[in-house]
N, C-alpha and C positions, 0 to 999 in steps of 0.2 A: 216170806220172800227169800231173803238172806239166809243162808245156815251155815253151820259151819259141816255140817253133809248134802252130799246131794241130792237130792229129793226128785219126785215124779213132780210134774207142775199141770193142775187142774184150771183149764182155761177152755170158756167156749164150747160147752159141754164135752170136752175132750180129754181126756188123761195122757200129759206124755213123759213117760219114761226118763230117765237118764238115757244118752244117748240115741236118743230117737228124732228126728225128725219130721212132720206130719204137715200136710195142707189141706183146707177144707173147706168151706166156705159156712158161714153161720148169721142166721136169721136173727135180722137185730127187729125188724118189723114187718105190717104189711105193705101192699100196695089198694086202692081203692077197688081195683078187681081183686083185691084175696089172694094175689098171687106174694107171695115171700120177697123182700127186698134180704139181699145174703151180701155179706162183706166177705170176701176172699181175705183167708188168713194164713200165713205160712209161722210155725212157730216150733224153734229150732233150739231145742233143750241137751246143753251140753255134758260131756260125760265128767266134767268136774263143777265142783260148787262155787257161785258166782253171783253179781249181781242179776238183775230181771229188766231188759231194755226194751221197751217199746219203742218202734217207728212208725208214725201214721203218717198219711197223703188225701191229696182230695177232699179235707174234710170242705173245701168249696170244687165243686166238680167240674169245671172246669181248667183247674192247676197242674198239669202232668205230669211234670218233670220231677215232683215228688214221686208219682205211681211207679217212672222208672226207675229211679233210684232203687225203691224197696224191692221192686222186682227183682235186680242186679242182687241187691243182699241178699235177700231168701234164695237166691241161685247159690251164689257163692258161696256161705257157710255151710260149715256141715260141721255136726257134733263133736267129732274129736278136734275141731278148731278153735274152740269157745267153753269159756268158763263161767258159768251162768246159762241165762238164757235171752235169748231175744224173741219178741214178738211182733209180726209183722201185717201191718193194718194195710191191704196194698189201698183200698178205696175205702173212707168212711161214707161221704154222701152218694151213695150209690145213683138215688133219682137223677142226683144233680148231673151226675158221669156220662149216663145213659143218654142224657138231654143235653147234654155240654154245655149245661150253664151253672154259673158259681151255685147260685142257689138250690131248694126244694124247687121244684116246678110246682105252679099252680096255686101256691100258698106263699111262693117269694121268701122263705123263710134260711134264713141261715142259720144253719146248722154250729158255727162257731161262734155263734151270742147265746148257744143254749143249752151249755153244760152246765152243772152235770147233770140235768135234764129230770122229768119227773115220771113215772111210767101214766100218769094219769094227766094227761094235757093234750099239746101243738103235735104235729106229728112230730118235728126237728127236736121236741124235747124228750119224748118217747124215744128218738133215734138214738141219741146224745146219751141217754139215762143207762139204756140196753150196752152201748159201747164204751160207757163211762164204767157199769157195774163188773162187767161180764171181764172186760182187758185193762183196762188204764188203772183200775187201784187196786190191781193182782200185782205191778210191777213197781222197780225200783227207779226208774229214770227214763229220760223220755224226750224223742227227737219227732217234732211236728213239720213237717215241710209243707210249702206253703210258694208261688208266682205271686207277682202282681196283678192284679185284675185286665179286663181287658181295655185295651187304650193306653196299656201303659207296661213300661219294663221297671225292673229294679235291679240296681247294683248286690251282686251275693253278698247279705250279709247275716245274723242273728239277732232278734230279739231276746230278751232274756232280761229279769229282775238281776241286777245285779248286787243289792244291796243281802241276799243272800249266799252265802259265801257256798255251800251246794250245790246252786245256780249257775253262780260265777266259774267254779271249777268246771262244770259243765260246757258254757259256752268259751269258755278260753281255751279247752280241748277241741272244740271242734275248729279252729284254728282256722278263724276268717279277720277280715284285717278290723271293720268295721264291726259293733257290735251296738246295738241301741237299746240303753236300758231302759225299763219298765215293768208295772206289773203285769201289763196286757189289760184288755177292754173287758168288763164284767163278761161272763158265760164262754170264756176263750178255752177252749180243752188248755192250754197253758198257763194262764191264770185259777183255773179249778184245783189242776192240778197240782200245782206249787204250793196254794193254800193248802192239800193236803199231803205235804211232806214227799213228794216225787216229783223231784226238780225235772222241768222240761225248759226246753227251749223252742222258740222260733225259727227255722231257717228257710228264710227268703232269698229265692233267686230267683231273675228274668221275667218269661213271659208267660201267659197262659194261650193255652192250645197247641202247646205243642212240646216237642223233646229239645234240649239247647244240650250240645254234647260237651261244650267245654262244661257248664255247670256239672253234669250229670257225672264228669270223669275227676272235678275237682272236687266233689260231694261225695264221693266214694270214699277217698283218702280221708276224708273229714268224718266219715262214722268209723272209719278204721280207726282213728287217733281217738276218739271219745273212748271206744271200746279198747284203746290201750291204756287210754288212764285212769278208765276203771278198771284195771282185770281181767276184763272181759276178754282181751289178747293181751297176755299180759307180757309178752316176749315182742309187742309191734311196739314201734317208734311212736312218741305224741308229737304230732305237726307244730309246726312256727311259721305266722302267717308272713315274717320279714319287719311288720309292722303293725301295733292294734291302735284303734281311736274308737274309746269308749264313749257314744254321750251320751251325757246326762242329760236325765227327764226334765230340766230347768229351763229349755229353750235353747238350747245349745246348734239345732235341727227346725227349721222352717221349710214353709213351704211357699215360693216364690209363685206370686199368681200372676195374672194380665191385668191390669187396670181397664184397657178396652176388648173389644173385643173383634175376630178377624181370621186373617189366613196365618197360621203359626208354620215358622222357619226356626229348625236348629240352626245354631251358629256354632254352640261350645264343640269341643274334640278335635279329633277322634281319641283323646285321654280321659281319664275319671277328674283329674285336676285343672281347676280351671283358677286365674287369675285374678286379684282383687280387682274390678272394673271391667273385665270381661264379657264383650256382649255373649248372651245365654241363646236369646229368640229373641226374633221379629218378629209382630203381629202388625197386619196391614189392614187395610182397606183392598176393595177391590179393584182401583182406582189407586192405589199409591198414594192418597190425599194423606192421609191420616198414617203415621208408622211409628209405633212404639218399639223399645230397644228395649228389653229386660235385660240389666247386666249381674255379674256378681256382686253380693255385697264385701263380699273378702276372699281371699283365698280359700277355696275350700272345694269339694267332691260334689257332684253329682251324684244321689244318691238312686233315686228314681225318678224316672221322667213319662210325661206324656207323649205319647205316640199319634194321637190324633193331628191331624191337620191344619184342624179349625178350634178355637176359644170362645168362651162366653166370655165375657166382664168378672175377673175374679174365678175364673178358674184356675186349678192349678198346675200348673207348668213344669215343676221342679223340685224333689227333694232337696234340701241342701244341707249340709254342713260344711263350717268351718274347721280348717284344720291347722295347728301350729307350725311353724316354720319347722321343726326338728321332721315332723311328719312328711310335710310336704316336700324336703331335702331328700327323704329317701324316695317318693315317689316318682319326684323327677329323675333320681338316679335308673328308676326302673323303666321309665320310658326313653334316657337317653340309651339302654341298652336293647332298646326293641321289643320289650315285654307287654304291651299296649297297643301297640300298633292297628290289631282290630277290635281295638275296647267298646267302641260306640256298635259299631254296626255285625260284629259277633255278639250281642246279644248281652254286655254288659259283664262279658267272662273275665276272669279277675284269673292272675299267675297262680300255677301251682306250689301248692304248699311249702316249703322248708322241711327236712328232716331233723329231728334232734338228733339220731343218733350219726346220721349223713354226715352234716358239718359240723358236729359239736360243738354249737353255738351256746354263748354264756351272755344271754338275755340283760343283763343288768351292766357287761360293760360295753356293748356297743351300742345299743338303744336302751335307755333308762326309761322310757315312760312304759316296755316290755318287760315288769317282771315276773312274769308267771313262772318263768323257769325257777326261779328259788321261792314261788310263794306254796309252789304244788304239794312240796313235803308237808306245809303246815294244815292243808286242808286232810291231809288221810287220819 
């Protein structure tokens, strides 16, 4: 992967150059007519030596807003831009794309419970195997993008093992406020992957089925900063989300359900921060007899929320976390300056980034529970 020369990089039955650019599309399998299911690959091999970045999308087909990202990226670099290489997945589940649903059609199968897949099985792990062998462990690191399903949105944030410090370095460059640790659910392309020494990340934003343009123009800056802290531009700024809240895998994150069930009503916003006791939703009857209040348990974010209407008993309503007063002091500062204003109903867009080099910010004395800025030397 890594050299200390720059080498041609063989991917996808393709050879590319130094300095080359190429797109293609490549047969991960079939379809039940025999016809070729092809992933559109764009993979842009720079004219100096560097690490090897994959970006993939869609690996549930119905999630967009990652396809446009990689699109944006595979436009915008070009070889004399980049040190290394990147490789770019614009759709993994192709069926799913074509059908616009998360899933394989017809087999219901997902695609991200089935890496890193067997050539001799399910179609999804045939899929997974072909995409796992061919791109994902030719490279050094790795950004999976990912919406919430449908019926529901989520706040931009990362998933990411953080107890790997690789990992860690990974997602604290991409410079989102929120980050939830984990290893990911068995067969997850980012769980496979980190097992095998190529730290990836999660990044979840908004909705599926469609394009959200604050995510897509704040997500841009966010592979820019990754690819500055690794080299990969090694002359661009690493982003500062203003504020991080890592949690932890210990419960730190619930999911607030209905107890009955009925017509669901937002109450919380139009900001990401909501009040200890704060009514969340209403869930009624159809008649007003019956009306349950979901409030907060504490101070804490809206992480992801349901979009639907209507609740069963025990469905669920609300991502949540808690967040400490130092957190929540600078949140409120950003919405008494108007930085929130259309949080809820733009699609859960979150401010842009911080420059390090912009305001040359020293992370450890004005927010202490941010110190990435002095920890990043320790991880090179």
């Amino acid at each position: 992967m890594t050299d200390d020369t720059h080498q041609s990089f063989e991917v996808g039955d393709q050879t590319i150059s130094p300095g080359e650019k190429t797109q293609f599309r490549y047969a991960v399998g079939t379809t039940f007519h025999d016809d070729p299911i092809e992933i559109p690959v764009t993979v842009i091999n720079g004219e100096q030596a560097g690490p090897t970045v994959f970006l993939t999308a869609a690996v549930h087909g119905d999630e967009l807003n990652g396809i446009k990202i990689i699109q944006e990226v595979a436009d915008h670099y070009e070889p004399e831009d980049i040190h290394g290489a990147l490789v770019c997945l614009h759709v993994l589940n192709v069926p799913g794309f074509l059908a616009q649903q998360r899933y394989i059609p017809i087999y219901d199968e997902d695609l991200n419970r089935s890496f890193p897949g067997t050539p001799r099985s399910t179609t999804a792990k045939r899929l997974a195997n072909e995409i796992y062998e061919e791109f994902i462990s030719k490279c050094d690191l790795g950004l999976d993008f990912h919406t919430s399903t449908r019926n529901r949105t989520t706040m931009y944030h990362v998933r990411a093992d953080m107890r790997d410090p690789a990992v860690e370095r990974l997602a604290r460059a991409f410079g989102t406020s929120v980050i939830l640790d984990g290893v990911g659910s068995d067969g997850t392309l980012r769980s496979v992957a980190c097992r095998d020494d190529i730290p990836t990340v999660t990044v979840e934003m908004g909705r599926a089925h469609r394009f959200q343009t604050a995510h897509l123009d704040r997500a841009l800056h966010c592979v820019a900063s990754v690819l500055a802290e690794h080299k990969v531009l090694p002359d661009h700024p690493v982003s500062w989300p203003g504020w991080t809240r890592v949690i932890a895998r210990d419960g730190e994150k619930t999911w607030l359900r209905a107890d009955t069930g009925g017509l669901v009503e937002m109450e919380w916003g139009p900001h990401p921060l909501v009040e200890n006791g704060d009514p969340l939703f209403t869930i009624s009857d159809h008649f007003k007899d019956e009306v349950e209040v979901v409030r907060a348990p504490s101070t804490g974010l809206i992480v992801g929320v349901l979009e639907n209407a209507v609740a069963y008993p025990g469905h669920p309503l609300c991502h949540f976390v808690s967040v400490d007063e130092t957190i929540a002091d600078i949140i409120r500062d950003d919405i008494e300056r108007g930085i929130f204003d259309i949080y809820r109903e733009g699609g859960f867009q979150w401010p842009e980034p911080r420059w390090y080099a912009t305001h040359g910010h020293d992370a450890d004395s004005e927010h202490p529970e941010n110190d990435y800025d002095t920890k990043r030397e320790e991880y090179r």
